[in-house]
Each structure stands twice: as C-alpha cells, then as structure tokens.
N, C-alpha and C positions, 0 to 999 in steps of 0.2 A: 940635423935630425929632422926627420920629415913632422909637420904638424898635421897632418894625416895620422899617426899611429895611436890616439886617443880613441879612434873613432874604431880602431879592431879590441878595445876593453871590451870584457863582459861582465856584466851585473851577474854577481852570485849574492845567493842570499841561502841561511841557514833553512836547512830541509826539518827545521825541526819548531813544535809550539810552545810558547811558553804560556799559560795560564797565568791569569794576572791573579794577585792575594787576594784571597779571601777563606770562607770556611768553609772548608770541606765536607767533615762529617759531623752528620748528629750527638752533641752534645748532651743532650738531654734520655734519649730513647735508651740508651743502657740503666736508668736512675730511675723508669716509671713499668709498670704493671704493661705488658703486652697480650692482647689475645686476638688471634682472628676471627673474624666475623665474616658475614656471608646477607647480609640484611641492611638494608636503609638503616632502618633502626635498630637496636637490639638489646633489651635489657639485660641487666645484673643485677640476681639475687643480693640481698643482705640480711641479716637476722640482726634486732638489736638486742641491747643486754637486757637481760633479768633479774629478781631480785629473790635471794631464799626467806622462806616465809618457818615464825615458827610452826614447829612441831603440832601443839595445841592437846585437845584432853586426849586421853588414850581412847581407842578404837574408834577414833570419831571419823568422819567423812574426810576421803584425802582432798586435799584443795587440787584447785586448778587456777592457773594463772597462763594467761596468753601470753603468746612467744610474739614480738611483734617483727612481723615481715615489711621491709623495705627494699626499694628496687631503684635503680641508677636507668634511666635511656642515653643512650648512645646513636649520635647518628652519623654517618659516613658522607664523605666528600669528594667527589675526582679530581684529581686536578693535573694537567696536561704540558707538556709542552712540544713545538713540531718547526722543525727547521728542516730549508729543501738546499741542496746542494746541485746546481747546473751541471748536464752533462759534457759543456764545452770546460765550464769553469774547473770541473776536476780537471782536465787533460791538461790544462794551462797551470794544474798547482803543484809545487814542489814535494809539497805533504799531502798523505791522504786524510781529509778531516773528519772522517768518521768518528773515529777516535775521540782525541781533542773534545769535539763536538758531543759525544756521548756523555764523557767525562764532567765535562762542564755541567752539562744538563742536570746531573746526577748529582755535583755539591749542590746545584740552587735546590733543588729536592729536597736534600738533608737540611738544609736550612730552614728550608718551608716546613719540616718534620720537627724542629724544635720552636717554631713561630703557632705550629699549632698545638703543642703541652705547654705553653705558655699562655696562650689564651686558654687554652682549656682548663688550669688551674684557678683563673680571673673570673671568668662568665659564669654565667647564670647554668648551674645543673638541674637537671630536671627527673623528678619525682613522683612516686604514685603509680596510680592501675596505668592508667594509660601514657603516665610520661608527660604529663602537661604541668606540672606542676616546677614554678622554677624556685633553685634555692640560691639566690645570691650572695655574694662571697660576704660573711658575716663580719661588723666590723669588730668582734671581742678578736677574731683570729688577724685582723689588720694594725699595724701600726705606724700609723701618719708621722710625718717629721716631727711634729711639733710633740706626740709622744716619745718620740726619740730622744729628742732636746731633753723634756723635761725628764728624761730615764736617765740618761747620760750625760746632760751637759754640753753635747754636739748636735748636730744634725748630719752627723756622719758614720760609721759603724766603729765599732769601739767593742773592747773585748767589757764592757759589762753589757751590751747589748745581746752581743752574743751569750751571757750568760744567764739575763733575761728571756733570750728566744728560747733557748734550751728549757730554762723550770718552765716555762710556758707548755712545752712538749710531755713533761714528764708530768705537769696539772691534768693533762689533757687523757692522760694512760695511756701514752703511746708507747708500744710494745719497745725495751729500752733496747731490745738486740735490735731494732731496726737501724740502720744507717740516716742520719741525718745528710741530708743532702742541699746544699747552699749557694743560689745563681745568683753573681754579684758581677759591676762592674768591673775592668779590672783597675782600676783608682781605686777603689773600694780597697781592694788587700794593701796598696800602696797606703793610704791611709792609715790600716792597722799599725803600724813602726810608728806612727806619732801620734798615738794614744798611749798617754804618762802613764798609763796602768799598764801597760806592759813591763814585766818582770823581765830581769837580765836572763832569768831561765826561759820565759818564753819569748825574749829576742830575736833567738838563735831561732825558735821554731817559726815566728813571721817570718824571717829574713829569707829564711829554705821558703817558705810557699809565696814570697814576692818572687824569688828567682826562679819557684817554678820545680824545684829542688823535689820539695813536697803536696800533696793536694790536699792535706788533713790538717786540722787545729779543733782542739777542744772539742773532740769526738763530732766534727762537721767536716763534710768533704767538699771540697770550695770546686766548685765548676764556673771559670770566666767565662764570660759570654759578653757582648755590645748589644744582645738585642732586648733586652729586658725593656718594657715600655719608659720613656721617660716625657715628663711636661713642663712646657716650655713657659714659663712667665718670666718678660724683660730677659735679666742675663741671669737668673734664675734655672734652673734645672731639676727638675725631681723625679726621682729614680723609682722605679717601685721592685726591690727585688723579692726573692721568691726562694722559701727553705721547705722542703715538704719530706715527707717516707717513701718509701716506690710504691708500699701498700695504697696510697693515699693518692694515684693518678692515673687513670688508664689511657693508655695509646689503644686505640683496636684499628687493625687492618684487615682493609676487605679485600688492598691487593697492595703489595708491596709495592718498591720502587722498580717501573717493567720497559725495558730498553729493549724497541724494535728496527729495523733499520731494512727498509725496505724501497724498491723499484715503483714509479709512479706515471703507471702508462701516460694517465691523465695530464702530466704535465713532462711531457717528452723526456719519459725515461729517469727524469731529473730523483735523485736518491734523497729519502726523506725520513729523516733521523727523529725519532719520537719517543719521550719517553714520560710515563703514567702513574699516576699511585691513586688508591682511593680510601682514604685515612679518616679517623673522629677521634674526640676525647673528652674526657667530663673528668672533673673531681670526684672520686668517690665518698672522701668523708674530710665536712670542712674542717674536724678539730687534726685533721694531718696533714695542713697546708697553714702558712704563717708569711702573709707578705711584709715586709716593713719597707717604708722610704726614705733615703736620704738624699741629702742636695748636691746637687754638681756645681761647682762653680763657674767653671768652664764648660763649651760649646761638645757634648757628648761624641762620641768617635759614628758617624753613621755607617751601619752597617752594609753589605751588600746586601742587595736585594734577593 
C-alpha cells in the first residue's frame, strides 16, 4: 500500500457551533416592576401613607392633613457590544457566524440585565425634588451572618430563617398576595435538606426544589443564581443574598436588547455584528427588599461574565 495515500485525507470538521454553558436568560427581569422610559433620568411618583384623624365637636372645621408626596430618580445606561467578521474569513468558514455570534451576544446581555437589579436593589436610591438625595440600603432591612447565627444557630439558611425573613415582610405590611421572591446560591437549597428542622413533611418539599422538581417553599419562590455578590476573607466566603416583592424594584428601559448586523465599508466590507440596550434601576421601597448573608465554605462557582 502506498504511503502516499494519507496525504489525499481531508480534514472535515462539524458545520455546526456549539456555545460553551453558561446563562442564557434573565433570571430576574420576570420577578421586578418594568417600564419604559425615554429620559436620562426619570422619576416615579409615590404617595405615602396617612393617618385618620378623629371626628371632633360637631359642625366644627373639617381638618386637613397633607398627603405626603415622594418620588424615586432613575437613571439609564448604554451598554454595547460589536464584533467584525472578515470578508476573506467568512468564505474560509464552514458556518455562517452571524448567528452563533448574535446569540451569544444576547445571553451576556441577559446576564448584564440581572447584574443590573441586583445592584440596583444594593445601592444607594435617590430621593426628592431633584433626585439628589441617596437612601442607602438600611441595615433593620439587612441581615449579616452573625445575625443569622445568632437567629438560627448556623450561618447558613435554614427554614427558621426563612420564617424569620417572611414575619419580617408581613411587620413590614407588605401586601400578603404579593409573591415572595428569593435569589440564593444554589448550595444554598442543597443546605436546606440538612437543617434538623426540616419536617418529614417538608422533606419531600426541599428534596423536589433541590432537584429542581419545584421552585416554591413556604410561600417563596427560590430563583438560583451564581451572581449574587460574594466576599472573600481567607477561605471564608459570604454571600449576600437577596428576597424582595416585584412591587419593590424597577427595571426601566429606554431601549431593549437591539441586534444589528450590518456591512462596514470603512473596514473592507468586513460584517459587524452589534448589539445594545440602554437599561437603569433603583429600589423603590426599602421595607420590600431584605438581604441576608450566609458563608460559603468553599471557593463560590464564578460566573460568566
């Protein structure tokens, strides 16, 4: 046999892309308050509560009592991303990468979309005529590890925490038909199965939301996530996660996520794939937002970016 015949092989390779794991779609943006907006900034009426007053002698002067008016700023953000495709290099590729290329662009988007209601639940919102005024995240609504511990006995979530977070919400009069909504690691749920206070009747109910089975427990709907902030001391880890109302967070878009894909004289024709959003957020009321932290032991999963 001639050793010559290696040399008429051809290199075939799949006409197809595979997108390496990661996460796709906005996790968060279904669970918070949406509006569009059209303005740098833009605020949001509030009225706060009242108080009824008595009655008092007969026919006597009706009172008056101010209604007090409050207002939320919101400011908007662009944020961009732009890949070029060569016009030798498409003719040389198996796949056409627009696609692929589009796609991709658009999970890191959605990601960027839950990076920003999570800071926007954290930071400083701002208040007043003109919006200058910041309220930072108050700490009766925050709960540090060490208040954890001493709640529970762990520094890890555990079902009296979770029923500490809840009367916290219903001290708070948070409207009860609201949906409780709760971003945790996902260690975090695995945890829940080895906390002693789990009942054989609620076994069965972690065991279904560790497998993913279910997304509810004890009227909170569990959203996993890897990007919640975490901080690093020694081989120490601490998590700050994050349970709020939808009432209780605004997304506003000034322009959604916008995929263009266009010819670029300026650089020999070569195809350049772009795609935009120009997004803001603020808390709109601190008593409907509740962070608590617990510790990681181990080195947290790092997200894509």
């Amino acid at each position: 046999m001639s050793h010559q015949v290696p040399m008429a092989f051809v290199n075939k390779y799949r006409a197809d892309v595979q997108l390496l794991l990661q996460q796709k779609q906005s996790k968060f943006e279904p669970y918070v308050r949406v509006e569009s907006q059209s303005a740098q900034y833009d605020f949001y009426e509030q009225i706060g509560p009242v108080s009824a007053q008595p009655w008092g002698p007969r026919h006597g002067d009706t009172p008056l009592m101010e209604t007090p008016h409050l207002r939320r700023r919101v400011g908007m953000f662009p944020w961009i991303w732009a890949d070029l495709i060569d016009k030798p290099d498409r003719l040389r590729m198996l796949i056409v990468p627009d696609g692929p290329y589009t796609t991709n662009a658009v999970y890191a988007f959605n990601r960027r979309k839950d990076d920003i209601i999570i800071k926007s639940m954290l930071d400083p919102a701002y208040t007043g005529h003109e919006g200058t005024t910041a309220v930072t995240f108050p700490a009766a609504q925050k709960i540090n590890k060490a208040a954890v511990n001493t709640l529970t006995g762990s520094k890890k979530i555990t079902i009296k925490l979770l029923a500490e977070i809840k009367e916290r919400f219903w001290n708070n009069d948070v409207d009860e038909d609201e949906q409780l909504i709760m971003a945790v690691a996902p260690n975090s749920i695995s945890t829940l199965l080895q906390d002693e206070k789990v009942t054989s009747a609620d076994y069965n109910s972690v065991k279904a939301l560790v497998q993913g089975d279910i997304d509810t427990f004890m009227g909170f709907k569990f959203i996993r996530t890897t990007r919640l902030p975490v901080v690093a001391d020694s081989s120490v880890y601490t998590r700050t996660n994050l349970v709020w109302v939808k009432s209780g967070v605004l997304l506003a878009k000034g322009d959604d996520i916008t995929v263009s894909v266009d010819k670029r004289p300026d650089k020999k024709n070569s195809t350049q794939v772009m795609v935009t959003m120009d997004l803001g957020g603020t808390r709109m009321e601190e008593k409907k937002v509740i962070a608590f932290e617990t510790e990681e032991g181990t080195a947290p999963v790092v997200p894509a970016p």
